[in-house]
ROMI-974332 format. One record per residue (C-alpha): residue number from 1; residue in one letter; x, y, z. Coordinates in steps of 0.5 Angstrom, whole numbers. Layout:
N
  nr rest     X     Y     Z
 NUM    A     X     Y     Z
...
! end
This chain:
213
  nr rest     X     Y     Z
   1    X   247   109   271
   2    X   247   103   267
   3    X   254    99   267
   4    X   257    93   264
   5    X   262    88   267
   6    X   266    84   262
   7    X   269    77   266
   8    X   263    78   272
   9    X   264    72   274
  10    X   271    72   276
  11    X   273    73   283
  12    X   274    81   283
  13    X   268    81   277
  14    X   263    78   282
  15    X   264    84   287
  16    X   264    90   283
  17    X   258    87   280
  18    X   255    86   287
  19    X   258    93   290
  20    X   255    96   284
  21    X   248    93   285
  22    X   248    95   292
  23    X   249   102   289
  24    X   243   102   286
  25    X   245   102   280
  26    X   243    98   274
  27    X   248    93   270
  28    X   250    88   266
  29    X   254    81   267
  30    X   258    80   260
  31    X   260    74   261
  32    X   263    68   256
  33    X   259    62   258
  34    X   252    64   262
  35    X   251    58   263
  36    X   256    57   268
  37    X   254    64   271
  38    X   249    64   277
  39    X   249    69   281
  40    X   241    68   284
  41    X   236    72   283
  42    X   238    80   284
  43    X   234    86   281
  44    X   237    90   276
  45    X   242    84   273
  46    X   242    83   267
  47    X   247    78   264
  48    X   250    78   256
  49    X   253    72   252
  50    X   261    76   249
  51    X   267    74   248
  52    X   272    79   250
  53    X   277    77   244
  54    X   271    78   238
  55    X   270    87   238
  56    X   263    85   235
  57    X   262    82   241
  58    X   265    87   246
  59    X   260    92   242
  60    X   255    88   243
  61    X   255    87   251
  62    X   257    94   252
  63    X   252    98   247
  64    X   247   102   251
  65    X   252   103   258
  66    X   254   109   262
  67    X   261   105   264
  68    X   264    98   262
  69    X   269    95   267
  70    X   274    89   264
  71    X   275    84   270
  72    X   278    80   265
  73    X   283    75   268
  74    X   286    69   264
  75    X   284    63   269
  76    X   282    56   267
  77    X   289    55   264
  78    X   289    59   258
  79    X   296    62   257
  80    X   298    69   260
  81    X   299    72   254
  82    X   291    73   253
  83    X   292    79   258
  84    X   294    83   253
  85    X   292    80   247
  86    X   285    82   250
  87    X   286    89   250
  88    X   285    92   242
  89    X   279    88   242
  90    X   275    91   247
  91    X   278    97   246
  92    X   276    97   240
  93    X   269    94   242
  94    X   268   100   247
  95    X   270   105   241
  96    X   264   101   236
  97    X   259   101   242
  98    X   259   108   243
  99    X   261   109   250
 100    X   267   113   253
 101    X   268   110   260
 102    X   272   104   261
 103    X   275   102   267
 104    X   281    96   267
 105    X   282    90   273
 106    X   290    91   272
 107    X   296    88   276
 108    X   300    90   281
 109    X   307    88   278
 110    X   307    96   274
 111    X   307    99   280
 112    X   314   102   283
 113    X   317   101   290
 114    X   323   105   288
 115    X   324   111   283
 116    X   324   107   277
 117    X   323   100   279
 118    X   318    96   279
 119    X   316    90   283
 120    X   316    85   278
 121    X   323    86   276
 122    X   325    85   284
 123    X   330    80   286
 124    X   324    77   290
 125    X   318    77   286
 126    X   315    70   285
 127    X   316    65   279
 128    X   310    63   280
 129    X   307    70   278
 130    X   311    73   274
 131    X   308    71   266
 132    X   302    73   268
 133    X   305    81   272
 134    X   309    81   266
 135    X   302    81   261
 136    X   299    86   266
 137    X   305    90   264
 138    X   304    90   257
 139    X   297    90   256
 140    X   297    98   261
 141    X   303    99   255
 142    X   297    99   251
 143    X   292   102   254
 144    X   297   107   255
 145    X   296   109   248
 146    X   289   110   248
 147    X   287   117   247
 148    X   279   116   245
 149    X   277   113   250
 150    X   277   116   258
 151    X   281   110   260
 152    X   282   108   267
 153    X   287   101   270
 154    X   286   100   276
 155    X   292    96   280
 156    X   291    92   286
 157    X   296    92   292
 158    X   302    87   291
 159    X   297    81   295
 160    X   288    81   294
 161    X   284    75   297
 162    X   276    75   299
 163    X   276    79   305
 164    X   271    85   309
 165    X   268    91   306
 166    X   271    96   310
 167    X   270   102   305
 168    X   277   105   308
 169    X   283   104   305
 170    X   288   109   301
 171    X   290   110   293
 172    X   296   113   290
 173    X   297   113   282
 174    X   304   108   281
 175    X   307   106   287
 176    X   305   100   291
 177    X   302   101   298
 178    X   305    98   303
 179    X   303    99   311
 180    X   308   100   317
 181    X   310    92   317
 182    X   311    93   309
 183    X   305    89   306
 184    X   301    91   301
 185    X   293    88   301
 186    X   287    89   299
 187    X   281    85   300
 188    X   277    83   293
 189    X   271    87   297
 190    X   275    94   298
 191    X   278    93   291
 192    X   271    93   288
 193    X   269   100   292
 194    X   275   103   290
 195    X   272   102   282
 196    X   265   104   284
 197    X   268   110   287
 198    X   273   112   281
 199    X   266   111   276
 200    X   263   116   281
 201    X   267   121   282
 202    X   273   120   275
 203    X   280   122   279
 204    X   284   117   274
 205    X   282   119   267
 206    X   287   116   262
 207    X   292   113   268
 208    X   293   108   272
 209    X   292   108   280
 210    X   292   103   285
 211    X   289   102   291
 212    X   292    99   298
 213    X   291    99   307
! end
C-alpha cells in the first residue's frame, strides 16, 4: 500500500508517517517546505513539495497512492480560518489524483459530551482554543458534504501530547471519551495507530470517529 501524508511534518504527521513505515508500507511525505523536513534516513520515504491550498498541487502529491492522510494544522501562526479554507482544495486534489481514500486529522471540539452538546460551546472550554476548534467544526461540515470520496475525520480526545505507543486505547463515532477521573487523552503515538488501523480495516467510511483511553 503506497500512502501520502499531506502536513508530514507536523507533530501528529511525523508519527502517522512513522506508524506506517513500521508497517511496511511505502509513503510519501507531502510537505510545503522540504527543506525544512528532515526525517533521516528511512527506507520507503519518499518526500514531495505541495501546497495544501493549490488542488494542481494536492493532485501532484496524491497521484499513484492507495490513501492520502491530511494532518494539515495551521501552525506558524497562520490564522485558524485555513482550517476549513484548506478542505475544498484537497478535496478536490484528491478527486483529480484519482484516489478514493482520505483520512483527515480532525479537532476535538465537534465531539459531544451530551445529546447535542458539543465541548466547544461548554462554558469551560479555553479561549485559547476555541478559534481553532471552531475551524475544525466548519471544516467537518464540509467533508460532511463530500459524497465521492470514502472520507474518514479522525477526532483525537479533548487533550493529545507526544506520549508512548501503548496500541490499547478505545474509539467511539461522536462523543468525547473520558476515563473513570473524566479526562480525555490520547498520546500523539496511539492517535497515529488508530489511523493506520482505520486504513487497514476502513470502520469509518464518510464519518467521523475519535479515539481516547
Amino acid at each position: 500500500m503506497k500512502i501520502a501524508v499531506f502536513g508530514a511534518g507536523g507533530k501528529i504527521g511525523s508519527r502517522i508517517v512513522d506508524e506506517a513505515l513500521n508497517r511496511g508500507y511505502f509513503v510519501t511525505a507531502v510537505v510545503r517546505n522540504p527543506v525544512n523536513y528532515n526525517p533521516g534516513n528511512k527506507p520507503d520515504l519518499k518526500v514531495a513539495k505541495a501546497d495544501m491550498f493549490d488542488s494542481q498541487e494536492v493532485e501532484t502529491g496524491a497521484f499513484d497512492h492507495d490513501v492520502v492522510v491530511s494532518a494539515y494544522s495551521n501552525t506558524h501562526g497562520t490564522p485558524a480560518s485555513t482550517i476549513y479554507e484548506v478542505v475544498l482544495p484537497l478535496l478536490n486534489g484528491v478527486r483529480q489524483a484519482g484516489v478514493k481514500r482520505l483520512i483527515v486529522v480532525g479537532g476535538a471540539g465537534s465531539l459531544e459530551v451530551a445529546p447535542g452538546v458539543q465541548l466547544v460551546d461548554t462554558p469551560e472550554f479555553p479561549e485559547a482554543y476555541k478559534a481553532v476548534a471552531l475551524a475544525h467544526r466548519e471544516a467537518l461540515k464540509l467533508y460532511q458534504k463530500e459524497t465521492e470520496l470514502e472520507w474518514t475525520y479522525v477526532s483525537p480526545a479533548a487533550e493529545i501530547a507526544s506520549g508512548e505507543r501503548t496500541g490499547v486505547f478505545r474509539t467511539g463515532t461522536n462523543q468525547l471519551i473520558a476515563d473513570e477521573q473524566g479526562r480525555s487523552f490520547i498520546s500523539m503515538e496511539d492517535f497515529a495507530v488508530a489511523v493506520l488501523d482505520e486504513i487497514e480495516q476502513p470502520q469509518h467510511i464518510r464519518e467521523q470517529f475519535t479515539v481516547g483511553y
